[in-house]
C-alpha positions as CSV (number, residue, x, y, z in Angstrom):
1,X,-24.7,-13.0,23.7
2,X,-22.5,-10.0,23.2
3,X,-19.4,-12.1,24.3
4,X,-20.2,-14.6,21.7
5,X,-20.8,-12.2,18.7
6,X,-17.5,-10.6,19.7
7,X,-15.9,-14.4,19.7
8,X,-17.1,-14.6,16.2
9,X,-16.1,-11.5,14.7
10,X,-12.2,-12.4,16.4
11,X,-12.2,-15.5,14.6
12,X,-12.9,-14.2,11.0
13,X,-10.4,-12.6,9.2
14,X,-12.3,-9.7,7.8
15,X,-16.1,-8.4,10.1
16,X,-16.6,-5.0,8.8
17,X,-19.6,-3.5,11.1
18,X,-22.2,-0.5,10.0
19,X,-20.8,1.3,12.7
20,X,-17.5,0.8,12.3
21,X,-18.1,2.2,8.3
22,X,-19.8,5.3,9.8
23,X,-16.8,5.9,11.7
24,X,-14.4,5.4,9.0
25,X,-16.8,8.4,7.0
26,X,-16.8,10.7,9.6
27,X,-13.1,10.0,10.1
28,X,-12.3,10.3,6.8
29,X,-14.8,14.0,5.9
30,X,-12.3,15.0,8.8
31,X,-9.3,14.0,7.6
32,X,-9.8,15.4,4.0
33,X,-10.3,18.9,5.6
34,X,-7.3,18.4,7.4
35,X,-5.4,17.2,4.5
36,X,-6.7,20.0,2.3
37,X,-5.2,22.7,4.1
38,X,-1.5,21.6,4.6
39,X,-1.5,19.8,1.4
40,X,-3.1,20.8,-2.4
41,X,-3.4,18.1,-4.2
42,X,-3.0,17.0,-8.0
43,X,-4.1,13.7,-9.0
44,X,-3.6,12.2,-12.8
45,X,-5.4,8.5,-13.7
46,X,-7.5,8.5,-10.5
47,X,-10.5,7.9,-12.8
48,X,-9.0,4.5,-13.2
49,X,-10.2,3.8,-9.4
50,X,-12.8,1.4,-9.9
51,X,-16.4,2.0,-8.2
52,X,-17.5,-1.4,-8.1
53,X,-15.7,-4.2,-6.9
54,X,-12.6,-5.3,-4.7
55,X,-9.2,-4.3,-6.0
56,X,-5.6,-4.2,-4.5
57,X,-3.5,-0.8,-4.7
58,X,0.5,-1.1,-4.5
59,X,2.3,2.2,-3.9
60,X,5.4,3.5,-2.8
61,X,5.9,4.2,0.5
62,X,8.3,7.4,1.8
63,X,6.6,8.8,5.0
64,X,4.2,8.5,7.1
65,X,1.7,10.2,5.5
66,X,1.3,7.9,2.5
67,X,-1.8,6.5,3.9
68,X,-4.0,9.5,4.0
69,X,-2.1,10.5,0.5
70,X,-3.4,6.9,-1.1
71,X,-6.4,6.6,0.7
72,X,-8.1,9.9,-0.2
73,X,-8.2,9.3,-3.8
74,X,-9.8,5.5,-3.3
75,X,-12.2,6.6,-0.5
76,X,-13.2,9.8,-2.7
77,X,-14.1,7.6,-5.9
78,X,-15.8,5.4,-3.7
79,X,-13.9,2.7,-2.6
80,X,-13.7,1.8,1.3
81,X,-9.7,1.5,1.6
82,X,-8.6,-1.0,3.5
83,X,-4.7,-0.9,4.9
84,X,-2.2,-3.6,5.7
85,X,-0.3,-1.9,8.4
86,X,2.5,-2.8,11.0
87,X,0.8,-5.0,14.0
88,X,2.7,-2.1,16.7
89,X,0.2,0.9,15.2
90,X,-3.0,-1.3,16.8
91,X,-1.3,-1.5,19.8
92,X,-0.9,2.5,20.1
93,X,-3.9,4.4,22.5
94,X,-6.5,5.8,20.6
95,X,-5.0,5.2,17.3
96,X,-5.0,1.1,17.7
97,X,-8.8,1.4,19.2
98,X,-9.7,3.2,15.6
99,X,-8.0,1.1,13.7
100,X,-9.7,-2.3,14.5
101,X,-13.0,-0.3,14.3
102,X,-12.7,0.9,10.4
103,X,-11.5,-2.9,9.9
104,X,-7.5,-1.9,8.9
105,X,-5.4,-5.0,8.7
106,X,-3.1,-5.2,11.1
107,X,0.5,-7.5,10.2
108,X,2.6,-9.4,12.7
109,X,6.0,-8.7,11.9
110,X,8.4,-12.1,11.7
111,X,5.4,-14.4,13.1
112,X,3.4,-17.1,11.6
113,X,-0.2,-14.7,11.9
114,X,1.2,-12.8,9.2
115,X,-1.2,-15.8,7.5
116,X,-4.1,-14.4,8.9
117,X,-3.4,-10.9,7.8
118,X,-3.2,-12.4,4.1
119,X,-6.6,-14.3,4.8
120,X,-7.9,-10.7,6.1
121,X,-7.0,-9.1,3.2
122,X,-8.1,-11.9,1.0
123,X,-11.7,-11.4,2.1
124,X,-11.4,-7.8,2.3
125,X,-11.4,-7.8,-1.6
126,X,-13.8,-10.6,-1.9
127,X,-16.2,-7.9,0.3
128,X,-15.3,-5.3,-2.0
129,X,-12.9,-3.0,-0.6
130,X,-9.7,-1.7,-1.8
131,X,-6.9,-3.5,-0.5
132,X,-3.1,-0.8,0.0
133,X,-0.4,-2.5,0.3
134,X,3.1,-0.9,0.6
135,X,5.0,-4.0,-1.4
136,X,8.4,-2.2,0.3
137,X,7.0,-3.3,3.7
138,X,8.6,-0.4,5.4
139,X,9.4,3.5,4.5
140,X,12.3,3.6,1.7
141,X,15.8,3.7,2.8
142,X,16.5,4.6,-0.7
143,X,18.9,7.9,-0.2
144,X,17.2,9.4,-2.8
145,X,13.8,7.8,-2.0
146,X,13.1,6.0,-4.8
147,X,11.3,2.7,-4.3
148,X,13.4,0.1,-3.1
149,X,13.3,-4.1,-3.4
150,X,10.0,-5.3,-2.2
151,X,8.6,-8.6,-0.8
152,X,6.6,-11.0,-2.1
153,X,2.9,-10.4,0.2
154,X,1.4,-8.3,-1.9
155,X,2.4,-10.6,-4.8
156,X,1.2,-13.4,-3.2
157,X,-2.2,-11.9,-2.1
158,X,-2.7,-10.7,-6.0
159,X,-2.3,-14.5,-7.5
160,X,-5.0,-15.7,-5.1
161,X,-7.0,-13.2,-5.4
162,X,-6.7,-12.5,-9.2
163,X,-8.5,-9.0,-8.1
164,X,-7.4,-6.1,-9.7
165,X,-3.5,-4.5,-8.9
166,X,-3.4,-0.6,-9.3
167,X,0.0,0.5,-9.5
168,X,0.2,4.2,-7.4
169,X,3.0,6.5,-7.0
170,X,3.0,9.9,-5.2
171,X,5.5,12.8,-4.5
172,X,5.4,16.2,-2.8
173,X,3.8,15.0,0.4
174,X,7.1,13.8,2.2
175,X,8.1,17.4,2.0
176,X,5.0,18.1,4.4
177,X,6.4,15.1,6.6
178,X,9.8,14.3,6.3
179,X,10.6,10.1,6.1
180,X,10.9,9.7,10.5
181,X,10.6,13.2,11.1
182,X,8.7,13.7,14.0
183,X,6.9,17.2,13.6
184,X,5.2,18.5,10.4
185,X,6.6,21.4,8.0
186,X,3.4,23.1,6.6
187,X,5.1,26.4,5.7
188,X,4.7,27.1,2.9
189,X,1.6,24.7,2.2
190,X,2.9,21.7,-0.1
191,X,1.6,20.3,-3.0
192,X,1.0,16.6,-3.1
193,X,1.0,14.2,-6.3
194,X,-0.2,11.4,-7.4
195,X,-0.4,9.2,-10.2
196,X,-2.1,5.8,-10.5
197,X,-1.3,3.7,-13.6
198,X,-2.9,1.0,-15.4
199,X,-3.7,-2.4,-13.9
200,X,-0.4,-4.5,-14.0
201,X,-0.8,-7.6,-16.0
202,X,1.0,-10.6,-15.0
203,X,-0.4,-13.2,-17.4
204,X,2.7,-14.1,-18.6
205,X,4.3,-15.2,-15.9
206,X,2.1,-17.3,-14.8
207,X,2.4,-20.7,-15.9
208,X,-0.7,-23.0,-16.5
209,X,0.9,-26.0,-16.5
210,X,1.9,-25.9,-12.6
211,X,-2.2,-26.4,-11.9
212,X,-2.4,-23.1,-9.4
213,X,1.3,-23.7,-7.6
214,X,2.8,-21.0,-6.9
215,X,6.7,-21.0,-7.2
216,X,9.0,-18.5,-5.2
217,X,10.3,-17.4,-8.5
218,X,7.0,-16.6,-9.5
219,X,6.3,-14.5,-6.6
220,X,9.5,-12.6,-7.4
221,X,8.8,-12.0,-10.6
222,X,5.3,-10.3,-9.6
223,X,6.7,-7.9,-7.1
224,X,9.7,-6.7,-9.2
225,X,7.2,-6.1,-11.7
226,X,4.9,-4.2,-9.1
227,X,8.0,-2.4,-8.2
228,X,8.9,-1.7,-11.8
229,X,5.4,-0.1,-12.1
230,X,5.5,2.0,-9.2
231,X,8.7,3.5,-10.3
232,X,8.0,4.4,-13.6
233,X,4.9,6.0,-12.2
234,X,7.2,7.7,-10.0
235,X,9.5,9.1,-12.4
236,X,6.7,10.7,-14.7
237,X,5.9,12.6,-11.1
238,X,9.5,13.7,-10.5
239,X,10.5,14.4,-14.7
240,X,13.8,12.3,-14.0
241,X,15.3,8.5,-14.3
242,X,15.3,6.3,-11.6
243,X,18.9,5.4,-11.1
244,X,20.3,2.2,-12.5
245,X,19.0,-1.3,-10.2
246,X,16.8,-1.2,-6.6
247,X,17.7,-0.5,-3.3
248,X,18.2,-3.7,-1.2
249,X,18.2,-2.2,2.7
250,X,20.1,-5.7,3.3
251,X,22.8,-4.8,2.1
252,X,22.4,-1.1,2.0
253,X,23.5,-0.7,-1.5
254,X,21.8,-0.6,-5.2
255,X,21.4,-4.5,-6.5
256,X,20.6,-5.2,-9.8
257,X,17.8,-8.1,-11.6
258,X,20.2,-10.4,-10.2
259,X,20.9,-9.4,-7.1
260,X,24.8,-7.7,-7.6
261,X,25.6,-4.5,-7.0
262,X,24.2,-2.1,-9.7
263,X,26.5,0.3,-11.6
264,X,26.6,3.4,-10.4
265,X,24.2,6.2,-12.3
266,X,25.6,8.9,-14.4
């Protein structure tokens, strides 16, 4: 009996459990202590969380401690957050175990399951649940750490959904944690932002006319508009301009809208 209920909960894509959402609390009263004393904390727009229903959260991404950074304000205005994270963190002892049992997402990297992780987070909104994705897919390589060219998942996963897309940026707490530093700085204690904007409207580039399809175009579109949100979130945190056109880490330079190297910023 217990073999089979664990063959059913493999095979759907998204099996919250009671226990596994009492363990995500405890774990997260915890890590809000934690947080609290290496990290103050100023959040503007956080009333614009919503309470009741599923909704998807796209935010930059610069270290490793952007998930307890996001995650704190959505859990706190009561929202279980759900994350989309690299397939290798499951794998890790301990970590991986707690993962699967607060119901995180994990994503295959460069494999067709990366279908099933969009079908995960699909239901996961449909439960009611707040969806963060990272639309980067991976910490900035911007030099200056502004958000670079993103692809097209969390795009995708807002046009089936049609839930909500919160737009978050936050700053201060890569000082605490350095992008791929591998020990914590808390002297002096830091002070981390954040900022979530309006929902992003993409009405208008969808067209009714192609009955539901999708085109890669489309897609684009969406996630350089996602991308454009984050930013200018971003840049009301730091009180400075972006510089001109996104990073593209394939190339390792700024591109611009259509992909040629951007001018260089004054």
């Amino acid at each position: 009996m217990g073999s089979d209920a664990r063959s059913e909960r493999e095979e759907r894509p998204f099996a919250p459990t009671r226990s596994g959402d009492a363990i995500l609390h405890v774990a997260a009263t915890l890590t809000r202590v934690l947080y609290s004393l290496v990290l103050s904390k100023e959040w503007r727009g956080a009333e614009r969380l919503r309470r009741e229903g599923g909704y998807i959260v796209v935010a930059n991404h610069m270290t490793e401690m952007d998930p307890l950074t996001i995650g704190y304000p959505v859990y706190a205005h009561g929202t279980m957050p759900r994350f989309l994270a690299k397939d290798s963190l499951f794998r890790a002892p301990g970590l991986g175990w707690l993962l699967r049992q607060i119901s995180q997402i994990p994503v295959p990297r460069g494999s067709m399951d990366a279908r099933k992780s969009l079908a995960a987070a699909r239901a996961a909104v449909e439960a009611g649940s707040a969806v963060i994705i990272y639309p980067e897919g991976t910490l900035t390589r911007d030099p200056e750490l502004w958000p670079m060219t993103g692809r097209t998942g969390a795009a995708r996963l807002a046009l089936e959904t049609g839930a909500p897309v919160i737009p978050v940026a936050h700053w201060g707490d890569q000082e605490l944690l350095p992008p791929k530093a591998t020990r914590p700085r808390p002297f002096p204690r830091k002070r981390a932002k954040v900022l979530v904007g309006e929902p992003i409207d993409f009405s208008d580039l969808l067209d009714p006319e192609e009955g539901g399809h999708v085109s890669r175009r489309v897609l684009e579109q969406v996630t350089e508009r996602m991308m454009a949100e984050i930013t200018s979130l971003l840049e009301q945190l730091r009180g400075e301009r972006a510089p001109a056109g996104r990073w593209d880490p394939r190339v390792g330079a700024r591109v611009g809208a259509g992909g040629d190297p951007a001018a260089p910023s004054s």
